[in-house]
C-alpha positions as CSV (number, residue, x, y, z in Angstrom):
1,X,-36.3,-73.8,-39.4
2,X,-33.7,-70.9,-38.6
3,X,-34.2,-68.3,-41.1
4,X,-30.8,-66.4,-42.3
5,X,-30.2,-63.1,-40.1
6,X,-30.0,-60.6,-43.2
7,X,-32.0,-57.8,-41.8
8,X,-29.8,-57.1,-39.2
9,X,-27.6,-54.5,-40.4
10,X,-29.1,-52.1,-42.7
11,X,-26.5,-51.4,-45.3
12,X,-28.0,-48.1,-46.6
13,X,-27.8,-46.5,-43.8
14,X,-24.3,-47.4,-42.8
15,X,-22.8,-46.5,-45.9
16,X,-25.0,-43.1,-45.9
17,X,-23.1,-41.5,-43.3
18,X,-19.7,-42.5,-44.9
19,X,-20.2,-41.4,-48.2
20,X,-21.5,-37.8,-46.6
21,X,-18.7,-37.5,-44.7
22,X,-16.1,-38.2,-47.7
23,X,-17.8,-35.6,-49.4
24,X,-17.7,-32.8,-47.3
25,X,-14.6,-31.1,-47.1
26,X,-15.0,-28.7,-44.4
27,X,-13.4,-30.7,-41.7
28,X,-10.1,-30.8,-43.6
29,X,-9.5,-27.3,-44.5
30,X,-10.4,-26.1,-41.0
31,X,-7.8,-29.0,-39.9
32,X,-5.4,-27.4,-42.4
33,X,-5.8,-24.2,-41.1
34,X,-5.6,-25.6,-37.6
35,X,-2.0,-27.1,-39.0
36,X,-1.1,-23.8,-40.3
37,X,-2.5,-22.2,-37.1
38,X,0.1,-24.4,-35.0
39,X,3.1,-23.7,-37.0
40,X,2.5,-19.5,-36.7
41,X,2.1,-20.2,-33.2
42,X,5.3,-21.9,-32.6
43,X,7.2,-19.8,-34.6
44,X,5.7,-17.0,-32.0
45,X,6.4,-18.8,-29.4
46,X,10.3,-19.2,-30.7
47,X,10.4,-15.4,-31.4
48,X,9.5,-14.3,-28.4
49,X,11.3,-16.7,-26.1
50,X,14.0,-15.6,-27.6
51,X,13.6,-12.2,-27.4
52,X,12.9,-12.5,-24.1
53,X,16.1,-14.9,-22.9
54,X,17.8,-11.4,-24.5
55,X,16.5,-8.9,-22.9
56,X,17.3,-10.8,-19.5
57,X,21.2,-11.2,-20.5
58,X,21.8,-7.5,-21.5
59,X,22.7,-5.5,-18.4
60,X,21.6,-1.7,-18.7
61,X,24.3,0.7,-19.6
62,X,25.0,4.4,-19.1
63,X,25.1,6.7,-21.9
64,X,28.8,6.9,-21.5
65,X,29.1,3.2,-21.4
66,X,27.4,2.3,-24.7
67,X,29.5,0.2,-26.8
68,X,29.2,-1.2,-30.5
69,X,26.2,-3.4,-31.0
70,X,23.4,-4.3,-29.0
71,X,22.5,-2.1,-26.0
72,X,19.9,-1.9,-23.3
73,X,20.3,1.9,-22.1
74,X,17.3,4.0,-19.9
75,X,17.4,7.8,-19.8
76,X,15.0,10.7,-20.2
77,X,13.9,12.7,-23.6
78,X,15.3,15.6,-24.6
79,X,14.1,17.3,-28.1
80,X,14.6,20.1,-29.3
81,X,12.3,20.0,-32.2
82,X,9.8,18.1,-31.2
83,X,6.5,16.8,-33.4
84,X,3.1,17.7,-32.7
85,X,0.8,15.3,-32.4
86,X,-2.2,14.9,-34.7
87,X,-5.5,14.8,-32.2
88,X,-4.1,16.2,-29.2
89,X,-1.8,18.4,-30.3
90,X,0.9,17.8,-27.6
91,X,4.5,17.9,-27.6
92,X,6.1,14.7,-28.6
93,X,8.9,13.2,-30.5
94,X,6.3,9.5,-31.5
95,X,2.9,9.7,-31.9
96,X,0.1,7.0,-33.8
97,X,-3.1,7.6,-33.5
98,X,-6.7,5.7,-34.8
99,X,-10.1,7.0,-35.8
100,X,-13.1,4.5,-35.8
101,X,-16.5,4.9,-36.7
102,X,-19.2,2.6,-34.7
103,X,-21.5,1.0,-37.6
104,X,-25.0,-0.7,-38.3
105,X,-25.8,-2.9,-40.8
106,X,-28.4,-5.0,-42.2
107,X,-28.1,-7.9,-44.8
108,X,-30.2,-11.2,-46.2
109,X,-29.3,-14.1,-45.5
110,X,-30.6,-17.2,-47.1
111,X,-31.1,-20.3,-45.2
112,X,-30.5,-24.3,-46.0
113,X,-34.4,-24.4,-46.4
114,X,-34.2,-21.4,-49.1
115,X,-35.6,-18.9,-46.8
116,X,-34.4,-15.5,-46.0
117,X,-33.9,-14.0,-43.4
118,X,-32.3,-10.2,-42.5
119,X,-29.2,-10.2,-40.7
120,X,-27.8,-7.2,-38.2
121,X,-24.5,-6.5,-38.2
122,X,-22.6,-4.0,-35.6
123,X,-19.1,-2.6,-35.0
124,X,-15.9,-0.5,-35.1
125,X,-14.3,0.3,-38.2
126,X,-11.3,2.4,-38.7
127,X,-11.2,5.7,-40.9
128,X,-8.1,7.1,-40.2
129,X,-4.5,5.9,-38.6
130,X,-1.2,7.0,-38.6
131,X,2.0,8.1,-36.6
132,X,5.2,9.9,-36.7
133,X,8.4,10.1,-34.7
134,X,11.8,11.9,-34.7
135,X,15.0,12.1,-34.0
136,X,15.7,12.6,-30.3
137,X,18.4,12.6,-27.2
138,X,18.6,10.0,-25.0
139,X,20.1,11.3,-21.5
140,X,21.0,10.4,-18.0
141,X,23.2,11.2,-15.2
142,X,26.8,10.8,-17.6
143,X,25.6,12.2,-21.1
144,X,23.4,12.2,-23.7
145,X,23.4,10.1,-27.4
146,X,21.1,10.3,-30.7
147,X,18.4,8.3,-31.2
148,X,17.0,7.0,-35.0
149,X,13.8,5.8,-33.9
150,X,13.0,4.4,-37.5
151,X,11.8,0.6,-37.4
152,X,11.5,0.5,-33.6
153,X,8.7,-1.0,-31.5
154,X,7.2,1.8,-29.6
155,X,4.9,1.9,-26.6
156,X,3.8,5.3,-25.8
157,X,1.6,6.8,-22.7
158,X,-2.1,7.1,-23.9
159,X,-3.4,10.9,-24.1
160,X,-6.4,10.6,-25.3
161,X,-9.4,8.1,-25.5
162,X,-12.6,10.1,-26.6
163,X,-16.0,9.4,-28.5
164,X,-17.6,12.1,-30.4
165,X,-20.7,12.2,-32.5
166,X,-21.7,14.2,-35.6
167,X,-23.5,17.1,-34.6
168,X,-23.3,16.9,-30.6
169,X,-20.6,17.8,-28.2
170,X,-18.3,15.8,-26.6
171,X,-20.0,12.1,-25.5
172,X,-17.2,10.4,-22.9
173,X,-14.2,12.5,-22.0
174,X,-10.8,11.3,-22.1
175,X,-8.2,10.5,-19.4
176,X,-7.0,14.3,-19.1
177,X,-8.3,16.5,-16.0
178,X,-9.1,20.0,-18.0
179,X,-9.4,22.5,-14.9
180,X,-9.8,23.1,-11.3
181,X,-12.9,22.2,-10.3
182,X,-12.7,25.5,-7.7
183,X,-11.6,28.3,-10.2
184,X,-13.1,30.9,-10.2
185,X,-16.1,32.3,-12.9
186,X,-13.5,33.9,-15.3
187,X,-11.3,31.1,-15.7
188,X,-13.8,28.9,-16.0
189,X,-14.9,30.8,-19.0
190,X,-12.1,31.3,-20.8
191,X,-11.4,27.2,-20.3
192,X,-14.6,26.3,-21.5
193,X,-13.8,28.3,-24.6
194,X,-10.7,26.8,-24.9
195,X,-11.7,23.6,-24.6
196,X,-14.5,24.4,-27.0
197,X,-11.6,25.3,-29.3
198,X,-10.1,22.3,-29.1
199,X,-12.5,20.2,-29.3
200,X,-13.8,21.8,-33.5
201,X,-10.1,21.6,-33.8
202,X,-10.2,17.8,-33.4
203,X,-13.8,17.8,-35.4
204,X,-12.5,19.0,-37.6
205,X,-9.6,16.2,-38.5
206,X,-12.7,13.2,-38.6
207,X,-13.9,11.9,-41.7
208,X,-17.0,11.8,-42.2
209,X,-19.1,9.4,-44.7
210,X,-16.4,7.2,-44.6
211,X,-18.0,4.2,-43.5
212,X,-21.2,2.1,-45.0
213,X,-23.8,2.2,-42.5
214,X,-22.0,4.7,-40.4
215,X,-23.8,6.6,-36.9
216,X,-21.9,8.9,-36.7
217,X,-20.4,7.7,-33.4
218,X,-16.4,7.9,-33.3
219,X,-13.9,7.1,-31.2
220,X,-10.6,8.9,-31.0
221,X,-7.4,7.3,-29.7
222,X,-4.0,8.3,-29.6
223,X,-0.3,7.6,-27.5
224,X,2.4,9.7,-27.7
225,X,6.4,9.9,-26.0
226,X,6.6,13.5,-25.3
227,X,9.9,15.3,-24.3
228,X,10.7,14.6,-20.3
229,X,9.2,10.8,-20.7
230,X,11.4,8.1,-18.7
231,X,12.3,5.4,-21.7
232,X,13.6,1.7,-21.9
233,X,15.6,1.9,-25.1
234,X,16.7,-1.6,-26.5
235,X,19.2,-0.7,-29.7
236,X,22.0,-1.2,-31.6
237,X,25.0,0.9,-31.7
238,X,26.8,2.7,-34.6
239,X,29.3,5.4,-35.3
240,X,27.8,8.9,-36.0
241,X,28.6,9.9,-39.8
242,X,29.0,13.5,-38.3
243,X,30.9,13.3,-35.3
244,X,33.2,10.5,-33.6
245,X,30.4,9.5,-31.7
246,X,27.9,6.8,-30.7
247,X,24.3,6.8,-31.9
248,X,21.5,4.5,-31.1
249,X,19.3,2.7,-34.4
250,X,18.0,-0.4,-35.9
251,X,20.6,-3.1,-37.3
252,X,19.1,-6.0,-39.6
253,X,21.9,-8.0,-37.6
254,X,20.6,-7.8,-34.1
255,X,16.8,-7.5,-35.5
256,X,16.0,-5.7,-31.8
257,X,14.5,-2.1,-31.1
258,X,12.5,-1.3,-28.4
259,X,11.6,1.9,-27.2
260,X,9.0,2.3,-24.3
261,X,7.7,4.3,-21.6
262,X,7.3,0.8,-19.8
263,X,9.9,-0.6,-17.5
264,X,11.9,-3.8,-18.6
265,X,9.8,-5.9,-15.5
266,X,6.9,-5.1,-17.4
267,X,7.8,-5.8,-21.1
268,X,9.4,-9.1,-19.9
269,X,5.8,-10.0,-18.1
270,X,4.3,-9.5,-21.3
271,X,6.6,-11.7,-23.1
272,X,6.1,-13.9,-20.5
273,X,2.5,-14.0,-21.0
274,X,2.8,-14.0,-25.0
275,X,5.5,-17.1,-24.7
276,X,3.1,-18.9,-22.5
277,X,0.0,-18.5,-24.3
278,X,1.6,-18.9,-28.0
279,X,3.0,-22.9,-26.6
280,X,-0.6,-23.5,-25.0
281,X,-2.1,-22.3,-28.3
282,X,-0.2,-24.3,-30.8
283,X,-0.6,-27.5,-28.5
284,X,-4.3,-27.2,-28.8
285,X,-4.2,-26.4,-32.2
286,X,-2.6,-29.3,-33.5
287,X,-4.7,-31.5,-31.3
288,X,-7.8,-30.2,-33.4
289,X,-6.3,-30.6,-36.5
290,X,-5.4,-34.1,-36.1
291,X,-8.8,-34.6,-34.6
292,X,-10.5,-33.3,-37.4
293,X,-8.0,-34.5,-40.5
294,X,-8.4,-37.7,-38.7
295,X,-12.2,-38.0,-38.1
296,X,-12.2,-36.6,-42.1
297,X,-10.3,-39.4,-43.5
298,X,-11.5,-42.4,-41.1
299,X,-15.4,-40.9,-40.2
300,X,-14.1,-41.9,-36.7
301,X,-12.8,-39.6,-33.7
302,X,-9.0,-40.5,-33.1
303,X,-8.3,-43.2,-30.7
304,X,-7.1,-42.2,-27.2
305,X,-3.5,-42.9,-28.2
306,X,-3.6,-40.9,-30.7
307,X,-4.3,-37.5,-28.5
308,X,-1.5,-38.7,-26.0
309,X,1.2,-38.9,-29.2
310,X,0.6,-36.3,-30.3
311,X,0.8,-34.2,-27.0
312,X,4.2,-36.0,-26.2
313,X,5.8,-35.4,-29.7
314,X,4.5,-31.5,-29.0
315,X,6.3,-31.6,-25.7
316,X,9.6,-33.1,-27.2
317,X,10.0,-31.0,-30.1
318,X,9.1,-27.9,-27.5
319,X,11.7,-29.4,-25.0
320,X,14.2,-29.6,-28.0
321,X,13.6,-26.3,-29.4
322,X,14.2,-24.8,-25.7
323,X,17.4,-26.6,-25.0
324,X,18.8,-24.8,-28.1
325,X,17.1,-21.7,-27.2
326,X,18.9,-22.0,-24.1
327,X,22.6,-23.4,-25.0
328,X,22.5,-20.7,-27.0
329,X,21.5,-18.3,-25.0
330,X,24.8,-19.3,-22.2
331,X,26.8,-18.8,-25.0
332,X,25.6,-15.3,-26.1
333,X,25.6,-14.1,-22.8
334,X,29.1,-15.4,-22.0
335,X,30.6,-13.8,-25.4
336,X,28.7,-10.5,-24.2
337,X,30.5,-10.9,-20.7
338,X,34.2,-11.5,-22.4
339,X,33.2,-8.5,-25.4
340,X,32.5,-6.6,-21.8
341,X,35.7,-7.3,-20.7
342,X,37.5,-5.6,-23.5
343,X,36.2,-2.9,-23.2
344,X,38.0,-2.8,-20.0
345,X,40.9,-3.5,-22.4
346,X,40.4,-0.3,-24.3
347,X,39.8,2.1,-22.2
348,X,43.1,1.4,-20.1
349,X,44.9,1.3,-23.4
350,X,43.9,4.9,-24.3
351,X,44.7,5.5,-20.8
352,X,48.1,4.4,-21.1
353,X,48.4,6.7,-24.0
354,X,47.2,9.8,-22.6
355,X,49.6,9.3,-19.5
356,X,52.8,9.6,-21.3
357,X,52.0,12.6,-22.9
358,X,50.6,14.3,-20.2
359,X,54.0,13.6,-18.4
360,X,55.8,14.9,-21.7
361,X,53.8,18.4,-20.8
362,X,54.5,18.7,-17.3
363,X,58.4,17.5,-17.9
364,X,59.7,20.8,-18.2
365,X,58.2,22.1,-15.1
366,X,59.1,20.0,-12.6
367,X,62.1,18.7,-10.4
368,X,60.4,15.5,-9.7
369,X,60.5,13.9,-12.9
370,X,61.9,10.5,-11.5
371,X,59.1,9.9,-9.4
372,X,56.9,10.5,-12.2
373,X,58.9,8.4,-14.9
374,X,59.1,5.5,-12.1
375,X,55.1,5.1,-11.7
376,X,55.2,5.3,-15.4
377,X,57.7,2.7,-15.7
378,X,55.6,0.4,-12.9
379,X,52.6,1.0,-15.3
380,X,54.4,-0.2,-18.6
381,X,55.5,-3.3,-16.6
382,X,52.1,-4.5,-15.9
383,X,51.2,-4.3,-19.3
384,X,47.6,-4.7,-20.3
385,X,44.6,-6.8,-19.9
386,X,43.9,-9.4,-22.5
387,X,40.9,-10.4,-24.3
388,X,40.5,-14.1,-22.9
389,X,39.8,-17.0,-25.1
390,X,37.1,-18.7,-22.5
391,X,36.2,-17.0,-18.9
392,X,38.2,-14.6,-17.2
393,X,39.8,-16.2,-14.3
394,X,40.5,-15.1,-11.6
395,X,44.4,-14.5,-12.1
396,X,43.2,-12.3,-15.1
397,X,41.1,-10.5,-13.4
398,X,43.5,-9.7,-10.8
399,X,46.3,-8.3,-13.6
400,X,43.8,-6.3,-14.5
401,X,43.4,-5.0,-11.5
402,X,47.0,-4.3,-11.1
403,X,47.3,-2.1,-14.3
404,X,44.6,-0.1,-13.2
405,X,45.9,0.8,-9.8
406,X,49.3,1.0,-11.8
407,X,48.2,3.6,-14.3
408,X,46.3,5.2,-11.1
409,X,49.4,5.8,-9.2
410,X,50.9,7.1,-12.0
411,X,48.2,9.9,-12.4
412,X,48.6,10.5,-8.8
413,X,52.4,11.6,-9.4
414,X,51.3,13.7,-12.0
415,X,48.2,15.4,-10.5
416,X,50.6,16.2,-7.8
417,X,53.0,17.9,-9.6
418,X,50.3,19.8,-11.1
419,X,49.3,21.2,-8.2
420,X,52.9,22.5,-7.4
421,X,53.1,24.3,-10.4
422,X,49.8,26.6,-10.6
423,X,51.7,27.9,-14.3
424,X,51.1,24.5,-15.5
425,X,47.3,24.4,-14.7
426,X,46.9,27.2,-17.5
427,X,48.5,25.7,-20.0
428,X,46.4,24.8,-23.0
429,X,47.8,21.3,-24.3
430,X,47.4,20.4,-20.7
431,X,43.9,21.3,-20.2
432,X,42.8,19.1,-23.3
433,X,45.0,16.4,-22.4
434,X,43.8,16.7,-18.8
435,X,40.5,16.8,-20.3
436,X,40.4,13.9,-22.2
437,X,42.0,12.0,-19.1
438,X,39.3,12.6,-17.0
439,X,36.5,11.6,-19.8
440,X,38.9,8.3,-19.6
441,X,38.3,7.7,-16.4
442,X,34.7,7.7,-16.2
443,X,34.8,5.5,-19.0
444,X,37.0,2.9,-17.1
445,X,34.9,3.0,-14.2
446,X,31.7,2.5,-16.7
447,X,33.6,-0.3,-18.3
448,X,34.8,-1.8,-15.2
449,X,30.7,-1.2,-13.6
450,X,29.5,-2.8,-17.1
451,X,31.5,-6.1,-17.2
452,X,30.9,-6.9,-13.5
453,X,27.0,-5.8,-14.0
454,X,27.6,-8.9,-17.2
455,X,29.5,-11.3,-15.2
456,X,26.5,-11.0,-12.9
457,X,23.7,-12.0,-15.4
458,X,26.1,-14.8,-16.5
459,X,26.4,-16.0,-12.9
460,X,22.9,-15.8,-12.3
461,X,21.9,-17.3,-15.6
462,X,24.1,-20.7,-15.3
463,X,23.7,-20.6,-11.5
464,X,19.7,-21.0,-11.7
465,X,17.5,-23.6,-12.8
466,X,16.6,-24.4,-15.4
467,X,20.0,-23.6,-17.3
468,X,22.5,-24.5,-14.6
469,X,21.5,-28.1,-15.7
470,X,22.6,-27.4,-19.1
471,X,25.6,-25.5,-18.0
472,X,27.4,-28.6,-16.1
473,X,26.5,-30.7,-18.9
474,X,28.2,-27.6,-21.4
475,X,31.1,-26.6,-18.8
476,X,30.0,-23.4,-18.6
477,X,32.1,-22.0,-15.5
478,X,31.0,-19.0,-13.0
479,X,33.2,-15.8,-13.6
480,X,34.9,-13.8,-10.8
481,X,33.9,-9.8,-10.9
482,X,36.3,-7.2,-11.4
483,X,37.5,-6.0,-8.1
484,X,40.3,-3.9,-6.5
485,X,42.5,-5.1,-3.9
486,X,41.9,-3.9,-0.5
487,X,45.6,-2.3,-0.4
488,X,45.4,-0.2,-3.2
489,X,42.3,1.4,-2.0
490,X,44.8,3.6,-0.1
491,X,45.4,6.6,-1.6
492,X,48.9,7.4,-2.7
493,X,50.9,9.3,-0.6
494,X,53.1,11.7,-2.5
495,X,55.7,14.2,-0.7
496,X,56.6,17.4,-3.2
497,X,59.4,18.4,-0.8
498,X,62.3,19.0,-2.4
């Protein structure tokens, strides 16, 4: 006789495991936080994507050339009240410094088995932080504009990394070289009392008793921008309230300022790296939480398909979310391109103002007045540039040209009759005009540098993979730079012979 087979699954302890598992909640909220831990991760990842795609479409501009808005400008420094930093002491116009205090501490701990046990716990914990910065000149080889350095992203040289303990000298010293190793006796002296000096003067700014279980054992740190540094500024433009003037600051709008010692290479590798690690991170963060929401509801480890459906949904909504990183990005940096070109635009039409009047002042002084009324007639015929509704072509680019070299050979007449009439160079109204003309001129050749430095990263950007995909798809069309024609390289020849 075949008995039934009732012994062979032992109910109580399958069900024994299940029940446990329901109970405990710990898998879920760490799959939760793994959730939440995805979507701050890809909202990094978005941030500084874009950020970087940004940075790479701004070309840098002179001082002179800074225009309204959003500009990547590098210069030098120049203070002339500058701040004083709070460990070191050294010139500056930023600093932030940190004080932390190394730690020991013992706690009980009580087991699952009710037993206790002491626990040692070690570390650094700050006692004191802060920074400061100030208003400052930004200057290079054409001029100099004020910076607002409030809300900005600084990255400053570091000056000082020391530990000190309470009651003993100096333990590590920092990155400075103090002395000549080969001084003589007397100097030697009077640096070791100066650097005694300096050293209770920084003493002296540590807190002490700060910390619970404290040693005694702190570590100073502190970066500064000091006046002379080489900076990468990354700002928005505004008018000056005081004079008709450009100034450099933070605009909720563009939601971008950088200011750094570091070259643009280098804060682009590091949003490289951050981009890179920030997609990675999320990916494997929302593997874990499904894994463990999963095994939490079920008691069971995903199946195989699962992992693979969730990695290819990552990728598509990653893929997506670049695309419209990217279309957007083609179409920022070809409205920066055709917002260059205007500028072009401006700076002939103040040009073109300046020219008659100059010719009103020199009117009375000359016997040429035909030849200089006929180059201004030629420049009135070309007319100016225009503002174009897509990208400039090339027939554009080309008038352009034309009213350039137009209002150029008109200034050539008149610069010529100028130098005929040695009275005329002394004349007030034509020394300002004259002055103003010339300040025009470097701004045309900054415009004219600017836009074809634009049309460049808007070449390169819908030439190169991956966006030149996109950009066939989108019609985005290459641009033609700003260039003047062979013939009126030739300077003008002008005969005062009367």
């Amino acid at each position: 006789m075949v008995l039934p087979f009732r012994t062979a699954i032992p109910f109580p302890l399958q069900t024994t495991p299940l029940i446990a598992a329901h109970d405990d909640s710990t898998q879920l909220i760490i799959g939760i936080a793994l959730g939440i831990l995805t979507l701050v991760l890809v909202w990094v990842w978005q941030k500084y994507l874009k950020r970087k795609r940004l940075i790479e479409n701004i070309p840098t501009s002179k001082v002179k050339g800074i225009f309204m808005g959003l500009n990547e400008v590098k210069g030098q420094v120049n203070c002339d009240r500058p701040l004083s930093a709070y460990l070191s002491e050294k010139a500056c116009i930023w600093y932030k410094y940190s004080i932390e205090e190394y730690y020991e501490r013992t706690r009980q701990v009580r087991d699952k088995d009710g037993k206790t046990r002491t626990e040692r716990d070690t570390g650094w914990e700050t006692v004191d932080s802060g920074g400061n910065s100030c208003l400052f000149n930004l200057q290079d080889g054409t001029g100099h504009v004020l910076v607002h350095p409030e809300k900005a992203e600084f990255t400053g040289n570091l000056v000082m990394s020391e530990e000190y303990h309470h009651g003993s000298s100096l333990l590590s010293a920092g990155i400075e070289v103090l002395g000549d190793l080969f001084s003589s006796n007397d100097k030697n002296e009077s640096r070791d009392q100066q650097n005694k000096k300096e050293n209770n003067s920084i003493y002296s700014k540590i807190p002490f008793g700060h910390v619970r279980g404290g040693t005694g054992r702190f570590r100073l740190t502190e970066y500064i921008i000091a006046p002379g540094d080489t900076l990468y500024v990354m700002a928005s433009a505004r008018p000056r309230e005081d004079i008709a003037e450009p100034e450099l600051g933070y605009s909720k709008d563009d939601d971008l300022f950088i200011i750094s010692v570091k070259e643009e290479e280098s804060i682009l590798r590091r949003l490289f790296w951050v981009t890179l690690g920030s997609s990675l991170g999320g990916l494997i963060a929302l593997v874990g939480s499904v894994h463990l929401i999963i095994q939490h509801i079920s008691s069971q480890p995903p199946q195989p398909w699962v992992y693979a459906l969730v990695v290819a949904g990552y990728i598509v909504l990653s893929a997506t979310g670049y695309l419209i990183l990217m279309y957007n990005g083609l179409v920022d940096v070809r409205n920066r391109m055709k917002r260059s070109w205007s500028l072009i635009d401006i700076q002939l039409k103040r040009r073109a103002d300046l020219i008659p009047r100059l010719a009103e002042c020199v009117k009375g002084y000359t016997q040429h007045e035909n030849e200089v009324q006929a180059a201004l007639a030629e420049m009135r015929s070309t007319g100016t540039i225009t503002t174009p509704t897509d990208t400039p072509n090339n027939e554009e680019i080309q008038a352009g040209a034309q009213t350039t070299m137009a209002q150029g050979r008109a200034m050539a007449q008149l610069v010529a009759v100028v130098e005929a009439y040695p009275d005329l160079k002394a004349n007030e109204l034509y020394q300002n005009l004259h002055t103003n003309l010339i300040d025009t001129e470097d701004r045309v050749a900054l415009a004219r540098r600017f836009f074809n430095e634009s049309v460049t990263a808007y070449n390169n950007r819908i030439e190169t993979l991956p966006d030149v995909i996109l950009a066939k798809i989108a019609r985005f069309y290459s641009a033609n730079l700003y260039e003047i024609q062979a013939s009126d390289r030739v300077n003008v020849s002008i005969s005062m012979d009367k």
